[in-house]
C-alpha positions in Angstrom: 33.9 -17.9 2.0 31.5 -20.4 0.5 28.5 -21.3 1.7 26.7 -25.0 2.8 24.6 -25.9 -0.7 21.9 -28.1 -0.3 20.6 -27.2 -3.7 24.1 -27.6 -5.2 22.7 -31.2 -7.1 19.9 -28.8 -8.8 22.5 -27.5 -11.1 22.5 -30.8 -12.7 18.1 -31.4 -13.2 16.3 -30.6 -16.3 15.3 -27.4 -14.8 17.5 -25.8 -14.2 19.4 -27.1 -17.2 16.5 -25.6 -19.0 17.6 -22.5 -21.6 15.3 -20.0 -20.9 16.1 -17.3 -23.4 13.2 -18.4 -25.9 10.3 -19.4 -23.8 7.8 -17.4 -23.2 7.1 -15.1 -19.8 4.5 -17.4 -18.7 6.5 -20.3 -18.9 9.3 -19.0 -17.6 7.3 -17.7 -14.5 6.0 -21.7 -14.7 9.1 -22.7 -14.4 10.5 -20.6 -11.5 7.5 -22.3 -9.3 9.2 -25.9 -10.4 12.8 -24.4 -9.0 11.4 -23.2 -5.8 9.8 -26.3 -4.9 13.1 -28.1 -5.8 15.4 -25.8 -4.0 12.8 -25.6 -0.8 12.8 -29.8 -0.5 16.3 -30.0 -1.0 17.4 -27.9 2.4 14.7 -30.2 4.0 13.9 -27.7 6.9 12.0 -28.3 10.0 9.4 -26.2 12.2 12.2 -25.6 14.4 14.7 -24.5 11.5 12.0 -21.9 10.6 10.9 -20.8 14.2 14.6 -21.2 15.5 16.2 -19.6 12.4 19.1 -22.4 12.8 22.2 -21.8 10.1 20.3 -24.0 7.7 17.4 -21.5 7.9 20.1 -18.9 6.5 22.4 -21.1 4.5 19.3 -21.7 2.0 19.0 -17.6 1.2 22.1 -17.3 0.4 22.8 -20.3 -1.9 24.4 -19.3 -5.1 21.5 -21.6 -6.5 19.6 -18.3 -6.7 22.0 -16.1 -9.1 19.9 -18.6 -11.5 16.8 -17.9 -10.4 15.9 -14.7 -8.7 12.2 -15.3 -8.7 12.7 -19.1 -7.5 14.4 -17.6 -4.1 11.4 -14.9 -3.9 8.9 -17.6 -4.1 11.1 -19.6 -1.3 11.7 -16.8 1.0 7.6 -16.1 0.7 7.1 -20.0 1.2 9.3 -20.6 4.6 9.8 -17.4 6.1 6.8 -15.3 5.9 3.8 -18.0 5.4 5.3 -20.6 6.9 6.8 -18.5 10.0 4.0 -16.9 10.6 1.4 -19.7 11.0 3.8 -21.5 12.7 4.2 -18.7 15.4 0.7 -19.8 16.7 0.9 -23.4 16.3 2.4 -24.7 19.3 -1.3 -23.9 20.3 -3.5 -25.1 17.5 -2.3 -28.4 16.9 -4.9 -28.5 14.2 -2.9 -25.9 12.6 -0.4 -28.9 12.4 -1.7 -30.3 9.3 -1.2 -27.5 6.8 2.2 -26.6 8.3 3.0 -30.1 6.8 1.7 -29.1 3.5 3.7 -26.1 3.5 7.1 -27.7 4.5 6.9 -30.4 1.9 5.7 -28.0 -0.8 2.7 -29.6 -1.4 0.8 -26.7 -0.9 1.9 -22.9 -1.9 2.3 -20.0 0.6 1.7 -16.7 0.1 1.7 -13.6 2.4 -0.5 -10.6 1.5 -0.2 -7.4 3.7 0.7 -4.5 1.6 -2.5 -2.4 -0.4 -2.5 -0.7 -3.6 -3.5 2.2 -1.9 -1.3 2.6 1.0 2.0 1.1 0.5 4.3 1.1 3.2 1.3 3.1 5.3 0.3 -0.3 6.6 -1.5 0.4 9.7 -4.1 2.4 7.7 -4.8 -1.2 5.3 -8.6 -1.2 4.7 -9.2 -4.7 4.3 -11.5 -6.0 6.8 -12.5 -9.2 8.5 -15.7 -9.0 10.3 -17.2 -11.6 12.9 -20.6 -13.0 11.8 -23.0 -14.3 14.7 -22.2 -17.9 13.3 -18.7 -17.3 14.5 -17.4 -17.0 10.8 -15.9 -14.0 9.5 -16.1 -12.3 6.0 -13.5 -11.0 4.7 -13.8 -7.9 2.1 -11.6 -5.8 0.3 -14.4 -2.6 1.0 -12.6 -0.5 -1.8 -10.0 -1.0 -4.9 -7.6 0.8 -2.7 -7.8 -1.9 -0.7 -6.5 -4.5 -2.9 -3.3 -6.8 -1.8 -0.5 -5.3 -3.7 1.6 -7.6 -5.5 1.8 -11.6 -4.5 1.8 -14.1 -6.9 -1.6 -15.7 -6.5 -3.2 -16.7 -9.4 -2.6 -20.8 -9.9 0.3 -22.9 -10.9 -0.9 -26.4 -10.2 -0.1 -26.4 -6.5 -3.2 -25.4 -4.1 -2.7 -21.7 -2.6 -2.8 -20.7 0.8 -2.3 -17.0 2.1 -1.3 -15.7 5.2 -4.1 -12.0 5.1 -3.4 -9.3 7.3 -6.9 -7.9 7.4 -8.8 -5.2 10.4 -10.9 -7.3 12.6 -14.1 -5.9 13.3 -16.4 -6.9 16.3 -19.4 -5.7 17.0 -18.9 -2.6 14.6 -15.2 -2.3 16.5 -12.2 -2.0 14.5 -9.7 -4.1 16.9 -6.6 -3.3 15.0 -5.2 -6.4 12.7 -5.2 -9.4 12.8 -3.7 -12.5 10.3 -5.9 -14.8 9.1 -5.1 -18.2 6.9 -7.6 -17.5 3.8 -7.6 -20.8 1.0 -6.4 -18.9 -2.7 -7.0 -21.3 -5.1 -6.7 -25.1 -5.7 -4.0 -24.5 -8.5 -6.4 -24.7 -11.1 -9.3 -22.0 -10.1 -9.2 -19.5 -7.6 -11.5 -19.8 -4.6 -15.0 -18.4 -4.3 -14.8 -14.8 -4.0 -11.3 -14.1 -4.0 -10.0 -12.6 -7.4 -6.5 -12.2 -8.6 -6.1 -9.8 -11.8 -2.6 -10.4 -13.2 -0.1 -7.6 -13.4 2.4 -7.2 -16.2 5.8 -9.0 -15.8 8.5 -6.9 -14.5 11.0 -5.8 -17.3 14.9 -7.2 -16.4 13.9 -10.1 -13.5 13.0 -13.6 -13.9 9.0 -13.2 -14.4 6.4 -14.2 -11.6 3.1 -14.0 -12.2 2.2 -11.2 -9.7 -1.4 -9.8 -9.1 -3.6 -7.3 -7.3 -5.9 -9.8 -5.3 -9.4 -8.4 -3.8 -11.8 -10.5 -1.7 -15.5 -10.2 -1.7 -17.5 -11.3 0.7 -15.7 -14.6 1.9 -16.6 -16.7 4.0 -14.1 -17.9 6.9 -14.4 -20.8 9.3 -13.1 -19.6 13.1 -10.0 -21.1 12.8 -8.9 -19.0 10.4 -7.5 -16.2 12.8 -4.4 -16.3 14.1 -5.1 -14.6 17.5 -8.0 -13.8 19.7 -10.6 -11.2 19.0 -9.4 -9.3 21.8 -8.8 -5.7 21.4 -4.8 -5.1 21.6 -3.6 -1.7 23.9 -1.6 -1.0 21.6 -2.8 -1.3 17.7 1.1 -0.4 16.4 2.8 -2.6 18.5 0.2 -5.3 17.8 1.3 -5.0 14.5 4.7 -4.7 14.7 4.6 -8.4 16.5 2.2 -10.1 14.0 4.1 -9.2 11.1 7.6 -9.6 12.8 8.7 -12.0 10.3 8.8 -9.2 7.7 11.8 -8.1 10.1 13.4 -11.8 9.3 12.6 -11.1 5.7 14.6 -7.9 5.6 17.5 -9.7 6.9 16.8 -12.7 4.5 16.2 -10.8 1.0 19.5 -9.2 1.7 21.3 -12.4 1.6 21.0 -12.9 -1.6 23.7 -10.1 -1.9 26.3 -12.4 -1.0 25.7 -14.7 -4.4 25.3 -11.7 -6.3 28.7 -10.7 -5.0 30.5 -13.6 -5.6 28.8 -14.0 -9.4 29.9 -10.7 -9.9 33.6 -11.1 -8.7 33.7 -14.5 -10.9 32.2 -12.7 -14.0 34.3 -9.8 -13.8 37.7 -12.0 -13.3 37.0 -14.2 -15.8 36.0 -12.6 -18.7 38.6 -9.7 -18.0 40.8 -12.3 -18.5 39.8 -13.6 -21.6 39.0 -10.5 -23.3 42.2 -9.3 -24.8 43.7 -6.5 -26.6 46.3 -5.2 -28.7 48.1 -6.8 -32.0 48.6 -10.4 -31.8 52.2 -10.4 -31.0 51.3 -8.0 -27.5 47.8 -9.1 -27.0 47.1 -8.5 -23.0 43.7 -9.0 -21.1 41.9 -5.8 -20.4 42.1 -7.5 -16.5 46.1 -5.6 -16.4 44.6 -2.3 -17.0 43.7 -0.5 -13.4 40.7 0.9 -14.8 39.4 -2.7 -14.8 40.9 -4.3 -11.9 39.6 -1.6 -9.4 36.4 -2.6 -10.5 37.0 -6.4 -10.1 39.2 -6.2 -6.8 35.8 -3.7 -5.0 33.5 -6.0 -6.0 35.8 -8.8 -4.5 36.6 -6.9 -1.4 32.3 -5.8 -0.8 31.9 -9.5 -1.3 34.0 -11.1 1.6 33.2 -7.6 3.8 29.0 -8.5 3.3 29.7 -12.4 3.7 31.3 -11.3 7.2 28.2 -8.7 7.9 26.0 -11.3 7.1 27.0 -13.6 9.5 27.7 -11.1 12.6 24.2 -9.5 12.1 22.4 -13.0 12.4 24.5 -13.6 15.1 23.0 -10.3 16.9 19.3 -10.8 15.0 19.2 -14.2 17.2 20.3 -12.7 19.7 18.5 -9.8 20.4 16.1 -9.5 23.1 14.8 -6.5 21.9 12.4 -6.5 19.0 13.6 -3.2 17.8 16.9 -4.0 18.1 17.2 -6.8 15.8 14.7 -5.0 13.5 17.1 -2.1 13.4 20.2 -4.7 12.5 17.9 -6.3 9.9 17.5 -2.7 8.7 21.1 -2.0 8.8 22.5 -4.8 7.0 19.8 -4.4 4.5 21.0 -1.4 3.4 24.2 -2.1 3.3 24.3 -5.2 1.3 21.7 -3.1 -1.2 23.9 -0.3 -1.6 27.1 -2.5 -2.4 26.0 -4.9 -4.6 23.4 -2.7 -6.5 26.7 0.0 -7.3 28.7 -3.6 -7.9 26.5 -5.0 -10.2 26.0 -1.7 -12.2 30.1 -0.9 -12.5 30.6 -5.1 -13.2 28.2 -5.2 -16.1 29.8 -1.6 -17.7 33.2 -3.2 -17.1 32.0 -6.1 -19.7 30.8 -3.4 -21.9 28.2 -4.2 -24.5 28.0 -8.3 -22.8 26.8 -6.5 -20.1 23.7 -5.4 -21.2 22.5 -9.1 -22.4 20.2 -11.0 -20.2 22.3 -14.0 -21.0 25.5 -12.8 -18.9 23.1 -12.4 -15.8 23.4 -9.1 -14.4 21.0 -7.4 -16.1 18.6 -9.9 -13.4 20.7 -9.7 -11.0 20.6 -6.3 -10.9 16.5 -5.9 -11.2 16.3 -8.5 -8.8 18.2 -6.4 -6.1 15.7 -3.7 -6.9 12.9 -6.1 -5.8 15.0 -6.8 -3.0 15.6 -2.9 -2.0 11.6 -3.2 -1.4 10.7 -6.5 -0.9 10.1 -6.6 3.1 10.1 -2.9 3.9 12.0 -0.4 1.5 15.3 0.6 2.4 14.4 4.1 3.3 10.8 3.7 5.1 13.2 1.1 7.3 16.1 3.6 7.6 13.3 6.4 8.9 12.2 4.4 11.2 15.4 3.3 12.6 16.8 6.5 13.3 13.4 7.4 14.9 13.8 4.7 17.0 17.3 5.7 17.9 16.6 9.5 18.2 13.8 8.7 20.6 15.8 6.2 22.6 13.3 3.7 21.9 16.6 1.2 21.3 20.3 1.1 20.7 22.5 -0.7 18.3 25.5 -2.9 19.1 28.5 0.1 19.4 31.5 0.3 17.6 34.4 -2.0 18.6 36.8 0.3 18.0 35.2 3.7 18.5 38.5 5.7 17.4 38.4 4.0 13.9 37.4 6.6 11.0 33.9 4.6 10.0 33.3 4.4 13.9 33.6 8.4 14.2 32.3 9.4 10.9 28.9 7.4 11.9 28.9 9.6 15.3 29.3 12.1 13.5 26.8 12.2 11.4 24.8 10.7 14.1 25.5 13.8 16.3 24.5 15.9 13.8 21.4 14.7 12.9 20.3 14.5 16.3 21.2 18.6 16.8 19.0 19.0 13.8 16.1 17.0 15.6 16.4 18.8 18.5 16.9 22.3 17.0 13.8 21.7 15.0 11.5 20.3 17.6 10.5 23.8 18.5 8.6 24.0 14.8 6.2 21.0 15.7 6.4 17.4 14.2 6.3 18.2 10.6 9.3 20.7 10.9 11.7 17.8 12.9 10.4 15.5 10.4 11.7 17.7 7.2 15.1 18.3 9.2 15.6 14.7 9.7 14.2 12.9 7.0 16.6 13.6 3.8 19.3 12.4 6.2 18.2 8.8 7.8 19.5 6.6 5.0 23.0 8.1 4.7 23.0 7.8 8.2 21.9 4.4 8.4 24.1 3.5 5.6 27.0 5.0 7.9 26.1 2.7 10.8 26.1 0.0 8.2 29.8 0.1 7.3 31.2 0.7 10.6 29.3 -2.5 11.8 30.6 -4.4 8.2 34.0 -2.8 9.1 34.0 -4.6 12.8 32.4 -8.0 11.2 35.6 -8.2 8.6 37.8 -7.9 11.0 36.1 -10.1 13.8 35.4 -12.8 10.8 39.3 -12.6 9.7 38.5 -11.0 6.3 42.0 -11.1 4.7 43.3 -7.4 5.7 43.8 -6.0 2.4 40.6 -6.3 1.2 38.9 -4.5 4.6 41.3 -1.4 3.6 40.1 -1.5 0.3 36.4 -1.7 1.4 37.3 1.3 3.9 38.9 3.5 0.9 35.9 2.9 -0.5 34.0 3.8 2.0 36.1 7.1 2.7 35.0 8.1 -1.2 31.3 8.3 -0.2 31.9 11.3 2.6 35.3 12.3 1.2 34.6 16.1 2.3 33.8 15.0 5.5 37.1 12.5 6.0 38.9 16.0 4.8 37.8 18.4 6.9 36.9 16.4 10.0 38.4 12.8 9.4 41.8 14.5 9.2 42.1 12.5 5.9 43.6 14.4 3.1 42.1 14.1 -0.2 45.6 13.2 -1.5 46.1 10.7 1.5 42.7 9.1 0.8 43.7 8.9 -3.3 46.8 6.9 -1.4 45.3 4.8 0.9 43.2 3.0 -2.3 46.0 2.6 -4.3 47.7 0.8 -1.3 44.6 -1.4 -0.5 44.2 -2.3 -4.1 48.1 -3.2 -4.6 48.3 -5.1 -1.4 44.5 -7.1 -2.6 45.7 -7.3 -6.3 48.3 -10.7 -5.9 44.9 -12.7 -4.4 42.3 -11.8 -6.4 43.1 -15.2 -8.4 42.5 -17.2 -5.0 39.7 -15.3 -3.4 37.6 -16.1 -6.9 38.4 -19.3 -6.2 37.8 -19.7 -2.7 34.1 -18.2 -3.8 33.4 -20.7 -5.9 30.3 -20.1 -7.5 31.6 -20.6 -11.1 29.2 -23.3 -12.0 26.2 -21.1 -10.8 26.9 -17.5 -13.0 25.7 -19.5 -16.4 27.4 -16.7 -18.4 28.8 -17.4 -21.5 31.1 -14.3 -21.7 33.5 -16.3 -18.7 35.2 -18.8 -21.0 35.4 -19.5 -24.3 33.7 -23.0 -24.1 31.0 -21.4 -22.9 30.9 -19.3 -25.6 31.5 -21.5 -28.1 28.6 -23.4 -26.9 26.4 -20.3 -26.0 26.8 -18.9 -29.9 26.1 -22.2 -31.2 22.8 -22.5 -30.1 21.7 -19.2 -31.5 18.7 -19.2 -33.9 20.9 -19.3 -37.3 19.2 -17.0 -40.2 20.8 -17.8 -43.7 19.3 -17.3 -47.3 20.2 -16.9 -50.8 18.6 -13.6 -51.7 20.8 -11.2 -53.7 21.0 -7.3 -53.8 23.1 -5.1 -56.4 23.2 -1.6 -54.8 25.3 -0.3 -57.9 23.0 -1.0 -60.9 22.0 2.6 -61.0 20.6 3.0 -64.4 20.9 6.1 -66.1 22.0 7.7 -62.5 25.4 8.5 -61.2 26.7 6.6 -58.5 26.7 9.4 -56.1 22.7 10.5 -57.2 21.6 6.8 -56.4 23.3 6.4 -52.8 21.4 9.8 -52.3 17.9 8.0 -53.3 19.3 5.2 -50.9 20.0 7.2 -48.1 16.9 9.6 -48.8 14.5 6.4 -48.3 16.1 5.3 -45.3 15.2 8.8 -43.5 
C-alpha cells in the first residue's frame, strides 16, 4: 500500500521538525516555501519525469510528506507540474528556454501559474487580460480592468526570484487571437518587478497559510521570447485553450493524490487513538475502538483508503494512456471527484470520532480537511469538471473506459443514472439550450461521482485490494443511492443493512495489519495517537501559574445565597 518516499529523510531536518503552533502566519507561510523546495530537490525529477509523467512524477504527490504540509505540496505541484510543464511543453524548440527550465528544476528560481481572474472564475475563455504586440516586436501586458486581476497565486517574494507562467489574450493588430501563455519575470524575491503588483489576500482559516495575492500588471514590457506559441490566429479559440492549459488536466489528477495520505493519516489516527482512549471503571476499562459505532468509522476510512490507492494508480495508468485529450481529462475529472468526496466525508467522521481532539489544529485534520477544500478547487472545481464531462459524454464528444463487469450493481446503477440523464437531455432539447442545461445540470456530479466508484470498484479488484474491504467500500457506496439499490438494484433495504455488517465483520480481524501495511505513522504528527506523544505534546504547552488568591465566601453583611446572585448578576 505504501508509497516510494523520497522525502521520507525530511521528517528528520529542522524544518520540518519545526513546531508550528506559535509562529506567526507569515512565518509559517515562510516556512512552507523552505519545505517545498526541500521536498521538490529530494525527488530530483528530470524534464522527461515532468513531460513523461514517469511514476516518480506521481510518487512525489502522493508522499505522506505532505499530511505535514498541505501548502508545501501546493507550492510543489504549482512548481513542477503547471510552471514547469508548461514551459517545458515548448522547449524542445527554444533551446534558450533551456536555461530557466534549469532554474525551475533545481528550485533556484520559483514558479507560478496565473490563469484564473477575479472577475470570471472558472469562465476562463472570457479572461480580460491582454498581451499586445508593439512594432518593436515586444508586447505589453495589462490587466485593462480590476476584474481582470489573476485570482489567487502566491506571488509576492520569499527570497527566491519569481517567474510566472500568464495566460493573457494576444492582440495583433487590434485582433484578439484567442490566448496565449507567456513567461512574465514576478519579482526577484525581494521586490516585485516593474509594473506588476501583488496585493496580499488574507490567510485562509484551517490550512497551512500561503501568502496568496490578487496580482494586476500595468503596462509591462515583454521581450519576444516571452510567448509560448506563435502569433498565429488559432481556428479554434476553445480548443486552443483547452491544449495550452492542458496541464491543468494533470493537475486535477495530481491535487487528488494527496487523498491517498490523507487517507492513510486518517486510518492511523483513528486506530490509534481509539485504542488508547479508554473507558469504563478501572477494573473493565475498554478502548472506545470495541464499540461499532467507532470501528465503522475506522474500518471505511481504511477500506476508501486502499479502494482510492487502487483508483489512483489505474487512472494514471489510463491518463498516460489516453490518446484522447478528453478522455484522460474526463478520468482526471473522475478520480478527482471521487478521491474528494471520500476523504472530505472521512476526514469529517474521523475528527468527530476523536471528539473534542478533533477540532485542534495539532491532531491535523482540521488542515487536512481545509486543505482538501483547496483541493476540490484547485485545478478546476469538482462540479464545473463534472459539467463538462457529462457534456462531453452526452454529446459523444468521448467515452470512458466501460465497466469490467457490466452486471455488477455500481456498473448498472452508473447506467442507470447515466440513462436517465441522457432522456432528460433529450426530452428537454426541444426548450432550447438553457432548458437542457437546467434539466441536466443539478445532476452531472452525482453522475460523475457514479462513474467514479464503478471505475474504483474495477481498480480494487484489478489491484487485488483485500476483498473484504472492496465489500465494505461497495455497502458504502450502496448507502449513497439506497432508494435506487431498492427499487431497481433489487437490493433490499434490510439486505443492504446486511451486506455492511458482513463487510465490516469480514474487514474487522485486519484492520491491525492494513494500518500497518500504510505506514504513515511517523508523518500524522498528532499527539492524540500515543501517549508519548502526548506526554511530550502537553509538556511543551505555555505553562501559566501564579499566586493570586480569591475568597468568594467573604460576603460581608450578605447571605451566602444574595452574594452568588451579585456574582452571577455581573457575569451576565
Amino acid at each position: 500500500m505504501s508509497t516510494p518516499r523520497h522525502a521520507h529523510h525530511l521528517l528528520s531536518s529542522a524544518f520540518f521538525k519545526k513546531s508550528t503552533f506559535h509562529m506567526s502566519e507569515s512565518d509559517r507561510a515562510l516556512l512552507s516555501h523552505e519545505r517545498a523546495r526541500a521536498i521538490g530537490l529530494s525527488y530530483a525529477l528530470t524534464i522527461d519525469d515532468v513531460l513523461s509523467l514517469t511514476p516518480k512524477f506521481w510518487h512525489m504527490h502522493c508522499d505522506p510528506i505532505g499530511l505535514q504540509d498541505g501548502a508545501a505540496m501546493t507550492l510543489v505541484t504549482i512548481q513542477y507540474n503547471l510552471t514547469l510543464g508548461t514551459i517545458a511543453r515548448y522547449a524542445k524548440h527554444r533551446p534558450e528556454l533551456e536555461p530557466l527550465l534549469e532554474e525551475l528544476l533545481q528550485y533556484r528560481t520559483q514558479g507560478q501559474f496565473m490563469l484564473t481572474e477575479v472577475g470570471h472564475g472558472l469562465d476562463i475563455t472570457n479572461i480580460e487580460t491582454t498581451a499586445t504586440l508593439l512594432p518593436s516586436g515586444e508586447f505589453c501586458l495589462t490587466s485593462p480592468t480590476a476584474s481582470s486581476a489573476k485570482f489567487m497565486p502566491p506571488s509576492v517574494p520569499v527570497g527566491l526570484p519569481s517567474v510566472a507562467v500568464i495566460i493573457a489574450k494576444l492582440v495583433v493588430n487590434g485582433e484578439d487571437r484567442g490566448h496565449r501563455p507567456f513567461i512574465v519575470a514576478i519579482n526577484d524575491g525581494k521586490s516585485m518587478c516593474t509594473g506588476v503588483q501583488a496585493k496580499q489576500l488574507p490567510f485562509r482559516d484551517g490550512s497551512s497559510p500561503l501568502f496568496h495575492s490578487i496580482a494586476s500588471f500595468k503596462n509591462v514590457r515583454l521581450p519576444s521570447a516571452a510567448l509560448l506559441g506563435t502569433l498565429d490566429k488559432p481556428k479554434n479559440v476553445h480548443e486552443n485553450l483547452m491544449e495550452i492549459i492542458s496541464r491543468v488536466s494533470v493537475g486535477s489528477l495530481s491535487v487528488g493524490c494527496y487523498a491517498v495520505p490523507v487517507l492513510q493519516g486518517l486510518a492511523t489516527i483513528g486506530t490509534l487513538y481509539s485504542l488508547r482512549r479508554q473507558v469504563g471503571p478501572p477494573s473493565k476499562r475498554v478502548p472506545i475502538l470495541s464499540f461499532r459505532t467507532q470501528k465503522a468509522v475506522v474500518l471505511a476510512t481504511t477500506a476508501n483508503a486502499y479502494v482510492v490507492g487502487a483508483f489512483q494508480r489505474w487512472a494514471i495508468e489510463q491518463f498516460r494512456d489516453a490518446r484522447d485529450r478528453r478522455v484522460g481529462r474526463g478520468i482526471a475529472t473522475v478520480f478527482k471527484a471521487v478521491a474528494v468526496q471520500l476523504s472530505q466525508e472521512s476526514v469529517l467522521a474521523v475528527s468527530e470520532r476523536c471528539g473534542a481532539q478533533g477540532l485542534f489544529a495539532h491532531n491535523r485534520m482540521v488542515a487536512w480537511h481545509t486543505t482538501l477544500r483547496g483541493a476540490a478547487i484547485a485545478e478546476g472545481d469538482v462540479l464545473g469538471l463534472s459539467i463538462r464531462l457529462i457534456s462531453d459524454l452526452l454529446l459523444g464528444r468521448c467515452n470512458l473506459p466501460p465497466p469490467q463487469d457490466p452486471t455488477s450493481l455500481l456498473a448498472l446503477h452508473e447506467a442507470s443514472l447515466f440513462d436517465s440523464l441522457r432522456a432528460k437531455f433529450v426530452s428537454a432539447l426541444d426548450g432550447g439550450p438553457a432548458s437542457a442545461a437546467s434539466a441536466i445540470l443539478p445532476y452531472c456530479q452525482p453522475t460523475v461521482e457514479a462513474i467514479g466508484h464503478r471505475m474504483a470498484y474495477d481498480a480494487a479488484r484489478e489491484h487485488a485490494v483485500p476483498a473484504p474491504l472492496v465489500d465494505l467500500f461497495v455497502a458504502r457506496c450502496l448507502e449513497r443511492d439506497a432508494a435506487w439499490y431498492s427499487e431497481s438494484g433489487g437490493v433490499s433495504r434490510e439486505e443492504q443493512r446486511s451486506r455492511a455488517s458482513r463487510a465490516h465483520d469480514a474487514a474487522e480481524p485486519m484492520l491491525g495489519a492494513l494500518v500497518v501495511e500504510m505506514d504513515v505513522g511517523e508523518y500524522v504528527g498528532a499527539p492524540i495517537v500515543s501517549d508519548e506523544r502526548w506526554a511530550a505534546f502537553v509538556d511543551g504547552l505555555v505553562v501559566h501559574e501564579g499566586n493570586a488568591q480569591m475568597d468568594l465566601f467573604e460576603t460581608g453583611d450578605l447571605s451566602l445565597g444574595d452574594a452568588l446572585k451579585v456574582l452571577i448578576g455581573a457575569r451576565l
